[in-house]
N, C-alpha and C positions, 0 to 999 in steps of 0.2 A: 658694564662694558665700557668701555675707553674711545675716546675719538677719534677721528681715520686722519692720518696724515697728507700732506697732499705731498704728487710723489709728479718729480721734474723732467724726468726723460720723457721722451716723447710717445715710446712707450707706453710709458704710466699714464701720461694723460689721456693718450688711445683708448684705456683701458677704463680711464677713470670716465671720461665721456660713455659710452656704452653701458658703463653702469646706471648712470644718472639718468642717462635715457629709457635701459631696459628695466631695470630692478632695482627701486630706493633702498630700497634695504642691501645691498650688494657695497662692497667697499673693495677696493684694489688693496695688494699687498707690498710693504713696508720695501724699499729701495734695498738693494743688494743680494746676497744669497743667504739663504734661512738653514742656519744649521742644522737646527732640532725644531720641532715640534713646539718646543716652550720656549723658543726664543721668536720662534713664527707671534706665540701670541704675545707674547711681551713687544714687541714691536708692532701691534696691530693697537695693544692696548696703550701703550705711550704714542702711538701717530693720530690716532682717530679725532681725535681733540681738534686736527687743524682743518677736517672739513670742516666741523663745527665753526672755525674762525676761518680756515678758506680752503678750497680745493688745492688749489695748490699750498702803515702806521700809520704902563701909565704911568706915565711922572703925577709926581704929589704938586700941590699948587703951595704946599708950606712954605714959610720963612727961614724954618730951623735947617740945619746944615745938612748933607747928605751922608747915611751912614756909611762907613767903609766898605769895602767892597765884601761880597761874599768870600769866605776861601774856599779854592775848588777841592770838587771832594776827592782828587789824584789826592792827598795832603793828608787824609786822615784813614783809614783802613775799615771794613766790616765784617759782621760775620752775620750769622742766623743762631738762633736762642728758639726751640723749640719751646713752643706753649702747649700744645695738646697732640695727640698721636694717636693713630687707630681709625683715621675717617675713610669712607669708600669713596674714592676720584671725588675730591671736595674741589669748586667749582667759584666758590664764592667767599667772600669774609664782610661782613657790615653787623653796625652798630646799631642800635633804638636811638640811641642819646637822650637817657633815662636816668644819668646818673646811677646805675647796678654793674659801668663797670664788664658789661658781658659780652661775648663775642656769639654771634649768629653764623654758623658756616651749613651753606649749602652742598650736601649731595647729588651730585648728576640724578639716581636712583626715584628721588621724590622725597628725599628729608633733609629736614634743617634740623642741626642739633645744635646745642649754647655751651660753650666755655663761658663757666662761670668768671668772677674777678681773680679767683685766686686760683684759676689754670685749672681747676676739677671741671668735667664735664658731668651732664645729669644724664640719667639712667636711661629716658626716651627722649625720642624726638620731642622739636619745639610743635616742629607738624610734620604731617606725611600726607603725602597727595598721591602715594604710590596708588593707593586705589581706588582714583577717579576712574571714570568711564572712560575707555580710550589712553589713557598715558602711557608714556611709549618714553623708555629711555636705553641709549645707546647711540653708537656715532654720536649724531650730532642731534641727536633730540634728549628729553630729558626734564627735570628743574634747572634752570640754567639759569636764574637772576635773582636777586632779593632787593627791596628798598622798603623802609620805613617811613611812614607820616611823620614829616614835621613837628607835629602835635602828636605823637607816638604816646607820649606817657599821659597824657587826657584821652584820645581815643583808641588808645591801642590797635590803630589799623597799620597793616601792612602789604604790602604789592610784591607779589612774581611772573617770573616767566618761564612759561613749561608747555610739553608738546603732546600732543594728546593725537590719537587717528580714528575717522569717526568715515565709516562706512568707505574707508576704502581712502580716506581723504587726510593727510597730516598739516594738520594745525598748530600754529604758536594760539596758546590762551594767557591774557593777561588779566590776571586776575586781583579782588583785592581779600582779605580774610581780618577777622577779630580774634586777637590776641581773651583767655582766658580772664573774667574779671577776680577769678581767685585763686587763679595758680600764675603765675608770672610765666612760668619755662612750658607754657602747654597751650595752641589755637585748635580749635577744632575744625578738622578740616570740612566740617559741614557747613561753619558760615561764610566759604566762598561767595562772591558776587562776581560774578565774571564781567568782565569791562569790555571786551570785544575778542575773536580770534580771526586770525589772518590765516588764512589759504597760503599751504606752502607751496610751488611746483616743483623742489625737489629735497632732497631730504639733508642739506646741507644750507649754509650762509644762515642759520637763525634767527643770529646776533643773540640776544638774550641778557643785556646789561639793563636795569633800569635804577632812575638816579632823580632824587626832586633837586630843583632849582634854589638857589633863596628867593625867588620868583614864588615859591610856595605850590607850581608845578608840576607835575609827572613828567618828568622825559623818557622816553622808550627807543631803545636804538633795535633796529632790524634789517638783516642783512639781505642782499639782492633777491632771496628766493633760492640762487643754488645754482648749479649747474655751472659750467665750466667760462668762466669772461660774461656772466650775464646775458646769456642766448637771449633772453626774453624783454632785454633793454627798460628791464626796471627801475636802475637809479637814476633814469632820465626822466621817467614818467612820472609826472605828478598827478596822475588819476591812481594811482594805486599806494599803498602805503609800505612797499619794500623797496631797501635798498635808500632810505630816511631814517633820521631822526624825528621823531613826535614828540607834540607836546603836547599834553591835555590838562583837565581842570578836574581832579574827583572831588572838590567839596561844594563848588555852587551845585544849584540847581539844573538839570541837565535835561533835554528835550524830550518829548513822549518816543517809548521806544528805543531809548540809550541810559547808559548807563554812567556816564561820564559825559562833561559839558567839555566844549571848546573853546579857548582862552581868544577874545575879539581881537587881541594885538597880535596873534600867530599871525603869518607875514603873508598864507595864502587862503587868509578869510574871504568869503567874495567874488571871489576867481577860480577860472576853471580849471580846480585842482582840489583836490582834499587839504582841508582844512586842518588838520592834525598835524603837517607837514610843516617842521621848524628848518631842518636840512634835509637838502637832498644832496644824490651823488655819491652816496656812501654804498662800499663792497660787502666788508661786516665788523659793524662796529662794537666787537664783543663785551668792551672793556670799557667803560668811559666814566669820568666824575665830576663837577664841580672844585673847582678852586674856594676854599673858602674864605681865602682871604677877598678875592676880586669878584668871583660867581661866575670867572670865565670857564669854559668848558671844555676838555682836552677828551678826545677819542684815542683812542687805537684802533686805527681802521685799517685793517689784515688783508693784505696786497695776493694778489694770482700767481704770479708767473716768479717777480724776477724784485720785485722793491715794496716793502712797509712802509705804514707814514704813520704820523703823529699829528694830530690836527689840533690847535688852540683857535677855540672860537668866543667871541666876546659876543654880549645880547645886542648889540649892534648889529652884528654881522647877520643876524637873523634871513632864512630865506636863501642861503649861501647856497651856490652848487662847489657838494666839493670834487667831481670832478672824474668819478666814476661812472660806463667803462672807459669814458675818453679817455684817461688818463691812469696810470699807476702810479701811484704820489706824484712826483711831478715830472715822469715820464710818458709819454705816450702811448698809449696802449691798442683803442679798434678806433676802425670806422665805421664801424658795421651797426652803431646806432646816432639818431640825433639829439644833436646837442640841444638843452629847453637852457633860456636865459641866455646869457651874453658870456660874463666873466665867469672864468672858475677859481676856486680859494686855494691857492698852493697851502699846502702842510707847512708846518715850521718848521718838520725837521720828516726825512726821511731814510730808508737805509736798506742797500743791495743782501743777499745770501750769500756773497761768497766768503763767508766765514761760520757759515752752519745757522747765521737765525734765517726760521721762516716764519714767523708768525708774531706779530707784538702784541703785549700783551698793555692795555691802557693801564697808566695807575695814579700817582694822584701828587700833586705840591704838598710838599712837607711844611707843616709849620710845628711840628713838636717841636720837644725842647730837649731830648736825647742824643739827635743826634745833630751838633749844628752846625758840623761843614753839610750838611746837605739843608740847609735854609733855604728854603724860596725857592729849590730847585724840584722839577718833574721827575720823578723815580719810576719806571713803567720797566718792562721787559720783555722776554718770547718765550715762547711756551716751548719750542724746540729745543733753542741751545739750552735752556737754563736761565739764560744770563738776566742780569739787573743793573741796569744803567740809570744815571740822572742827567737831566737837559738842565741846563745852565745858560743863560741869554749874559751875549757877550758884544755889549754895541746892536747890531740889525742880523746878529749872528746868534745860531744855538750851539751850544756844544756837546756834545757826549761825553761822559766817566764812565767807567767801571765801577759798579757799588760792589755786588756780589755774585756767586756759580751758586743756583743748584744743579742738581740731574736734570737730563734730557728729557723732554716732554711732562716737565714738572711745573715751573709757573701758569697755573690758570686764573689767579688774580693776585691784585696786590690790593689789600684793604687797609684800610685805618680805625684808631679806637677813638675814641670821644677827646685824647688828648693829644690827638693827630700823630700819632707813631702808626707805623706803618709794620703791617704782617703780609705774608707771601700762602694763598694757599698752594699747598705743593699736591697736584694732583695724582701721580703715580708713586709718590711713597706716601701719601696719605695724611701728612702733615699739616698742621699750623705751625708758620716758625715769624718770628718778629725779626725786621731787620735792626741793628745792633752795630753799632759804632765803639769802635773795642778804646779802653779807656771813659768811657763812658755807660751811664744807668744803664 
């Protein structure tokens, strides 16, 4: 099943409130008139996605001379290069960095299956979680994240995020698992260790991205909890862990009764707040990566009503409020919760719907070598329009391109492979496609 859009008129949101109060399981239907029957659910199945992300985004100290400027990427053209086809509402795309070369894409459903290097896929899944106790996918619940260890190819551990419902109660579990010591393309879903599960209060804002640090890391992004502008004024709240980014520790030693340690530099060790809390203020931060060149760290935090933003945070900025529900990027949005901290962290870049995006989709700084009018620039998109854009820093200014279109309600991430080229999972046509700079590899 596909994810629920969020839907603008006032109407919809009437409708969408009532649901979320009366029946999690319940989703409002798709803006306009429904011709047929099958375009009722094609429209249920290309919108659902957006509750999941929302109900309704250093200079060098060298001697040597400075390189020329980037060229902007208006200047050179793209396309999409299908690498594999056939996947069910694929969700995710990441790497081992194992040198094999393979691509991991996540299934909404409970499976990850691997495009090998030479674009074949294998006969079964990497894993399947479909049948845990309690797993639950549709709307906005699901497998919804993947990241690899660091040290992936010594210990073959790996980390997700997926929702499970346990006596009435919907849960994110974040869990970690061991990759097979003699099949490479196979974990057995029985050495799960679960790291913690969060209490969801309603059946949307998930988040579901998870990403290590060069910090060596876990970061976990989790969205408000749900429900329509954060009723329940959780990204304000630093006793609770939604509507934050987290950071945690899986390889020290970690306290009696947890299962994961807390890194002592996290910025609200000590104080009275949860410890696990790197950012707060975040709506849903579905999407997020690492910079690898700098280790700064860029969200896609997927806006309510009316604006997206794009957040670039540096480990400095640790402890940031960015600024949710006070604010929708750098609009103002309720008062109806208070504000914890002083300052809030504007986004670098943010951007209205009235041109059909609702929902950004985070993605990541290109340092391949494919395609190199897009060097050093942000490549992210929405899951709505299709579209894929790059940010390009111009003086104290971002700017936006055009990279590429797919179909509506089709980007649900943008990943990269070990040689920093960039693939698009396409969720409602089922694709993996690579993006592709025409005149070039």
């Amino acid at each position: 099943m596909a994810f629920a859009r969020k839907l603008f008129t006032d109407e919809a949101e009437r409708l969408l409130d009532l649901s979320e109060a009366g029946a999690q399981t319940r989703f409002s239907g798709p803006e306009g008139p429904v011709k047929s029957r099958r375009m009722l659910h094609f429209q249920i199945a290309s919108t659902l996605l957006l509750i999941l992300l929302c109900s309704g985004c250093g200079g060098s100290s060298s001697t040597a001379p400075a390189p020329p400027p980037m060229p902007p990427p208006e200047s050179a053209t793209f396309d999409l290069v299908i690498v594999a086809s056939g996947f069910i509402n694929p969700l995710d795309v990441q790497q081992p960095n194992d040198d094999s070369g393979r691509l991991f894409v996540v299934e909404q459903a409970g499976h990850i299956q691997v495009i090998q290097s030479d674009g074949t896929r294998t006969a079964s899944p990497f894993l399947d979680v479909s049948s845990k106790t309690g797993f639950t996918s549709g709307g906005e619940t699901g497998l919804l994240g993947l990241a690899f260890h660091p040290m992936y190819l010594q210990n073959r551990r790996f980390f997700v995020n997926y929702t499970r419902n346990v006596a009435g109660q919907l849960q994110s579990v974040i869990a970690g698992f061991t990759a097979s010591s003699t099949d490479p393309n196979f974990a057995d879903a029985s050495t799960e260790n679960i790291l913690f599960t969060v209490n969801q209060p309603f059946s949307n804002h998930n988040g579901g991205g998870l990403a290590f640090g060069k910090d060596g890391f876990l970061y976990i992004g989790l969205g408000d909890g749900g429900g329509a502008g954060d009723p329940e004024c959780n990204g304000q709240n630093l006793n609770v862990l939604l509507g934050k980014m987290l950071r945690i520790d899986v390889d020290s030693p970690h306290p009696p009764g947890a299962n994961y340690a807390i890194p002592s530099t996290n910025p609200f060790v000590g104080q009275n707040a949860r410890g696990e809390i790197w950012l707060y203020g975040l709506r849903n931060p579905f999407r997020f990566s690492f910079d690898t060149g700098n280790g700064n760290l860029w969200i896609g935090d997927v806006g309510q009503n009316a604006h997206e933003e794009v957040d670039m945070v540096t480990q400095q900025q640790a402890g940031a409020n960015m600024g949710w529900n006070l604010r929708e990027g750098t609009y103002p949005f309720s008062t109806a919760c208070t504000q914890t901290g002083a300052a809030l962290t504007d986004p670098v870049f943010d951007y209205d719907r009235s041109q059909g995006d609702e929902t950004v989709i985070g993605g990541h700084v290109y340092h391949g070598r494919k395609m190199p009018a897009l060097a050093g620039n942000y490549v992210f998109g929405d899951f709505i329009s299709g579209r894929v854009w790059s940010l390009r820093q111009n003086g104290q200014m971002w700017e936006r391109s055009d990279v590429t279109t797919t179909a509506r309600g089709d980007v649900a991430a943008i990943g990269q492979d070990v040689s920093g080229e960039l693939y698009i999972a396409r969720y409602s046509t089922g694709v993996v496609a690579r993006i592709h700079q025409t005149g070039q590899p």
